[in-house]
C-alpha positions in Angstrom: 0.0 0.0 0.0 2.6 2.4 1.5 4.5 1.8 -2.0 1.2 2.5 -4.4 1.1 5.8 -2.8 4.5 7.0 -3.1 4.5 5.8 -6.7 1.3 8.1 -7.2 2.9 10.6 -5.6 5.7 10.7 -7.9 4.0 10.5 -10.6 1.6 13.4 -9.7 4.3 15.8 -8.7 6.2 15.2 -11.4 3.7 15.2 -14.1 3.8 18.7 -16.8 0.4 20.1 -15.8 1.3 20.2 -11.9 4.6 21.5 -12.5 3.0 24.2 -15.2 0.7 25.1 -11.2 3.2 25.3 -9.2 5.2 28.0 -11.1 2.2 29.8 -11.9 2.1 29.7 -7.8 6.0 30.8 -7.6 4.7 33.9 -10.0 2.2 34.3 -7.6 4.7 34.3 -5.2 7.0 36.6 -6.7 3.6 39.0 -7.6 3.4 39.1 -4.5 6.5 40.5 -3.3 6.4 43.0 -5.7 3.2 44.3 -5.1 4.5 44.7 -1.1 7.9 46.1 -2.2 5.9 48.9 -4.1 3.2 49.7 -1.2 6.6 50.1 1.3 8.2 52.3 -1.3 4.7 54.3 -1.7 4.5 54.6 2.5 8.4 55.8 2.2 7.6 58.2 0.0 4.5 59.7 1.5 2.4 58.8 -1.7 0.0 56.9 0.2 -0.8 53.5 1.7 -1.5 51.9 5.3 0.0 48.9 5.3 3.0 47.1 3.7 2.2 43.8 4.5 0.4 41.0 2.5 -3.1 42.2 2.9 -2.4 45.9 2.4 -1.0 44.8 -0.9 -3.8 42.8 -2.0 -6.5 45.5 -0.9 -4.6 47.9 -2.8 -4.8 45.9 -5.8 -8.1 45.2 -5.3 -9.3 48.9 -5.2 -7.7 49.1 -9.1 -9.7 47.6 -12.0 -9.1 44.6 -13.3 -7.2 44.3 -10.0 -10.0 41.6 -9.0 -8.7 39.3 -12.0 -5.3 39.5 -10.9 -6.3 38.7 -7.5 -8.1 35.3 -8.8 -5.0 34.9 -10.8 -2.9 35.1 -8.2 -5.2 33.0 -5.7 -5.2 30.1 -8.7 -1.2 29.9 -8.7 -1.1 29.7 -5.4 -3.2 26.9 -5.1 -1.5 24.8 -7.7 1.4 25.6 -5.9 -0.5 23.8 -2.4 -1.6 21.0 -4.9 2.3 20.5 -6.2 3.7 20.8 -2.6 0.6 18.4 -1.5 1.9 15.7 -3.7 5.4 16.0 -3.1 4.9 15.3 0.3 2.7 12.4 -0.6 
């Protein structure tokens, strides 16, 4: 049994359309961090902004247009990136 499963696992994690998730979650990832880095540049310079954390940066995207499909975007990445770490711990 123990066997069946890590074979499965394997073959999941390694497979093209789980590794094509899990870097669209590592650009999600990396979107993210940007979109922080530029809210802390934008409270340094007294343009505006609260809060340079994760959820500052998302509200701020979410106040733009459009900026509701790049948070689905985003929120798609990183779940292939949870399934791809999912089944390399399987």
């Amino acid at each position: 049994m123990k066997r069946g499963v890590e074979s499965a696992g394997r073959k999941a994690a390694s497979s093209r359309w789980l590794e094509g998730l899990a870097r669209g979650g590592f650009v999600a990832c990396g979107v993210n961090y940007v979109l922080i880095g530029l809210l802390a540049v934008q409270i340094a310079l007294g343009i505006g902004g609260e809060a340079a954390d994760a959820a500052g940066a998302l509200h701020a995207v979410a106040a733009h247009p459009g900026g509701f499909v790049l948070l689905w975007l985003v929120a798609v990445g990183f779940a292939g990136l949870a399934l791809w770490r999912l089944a390399e711990v399987v």
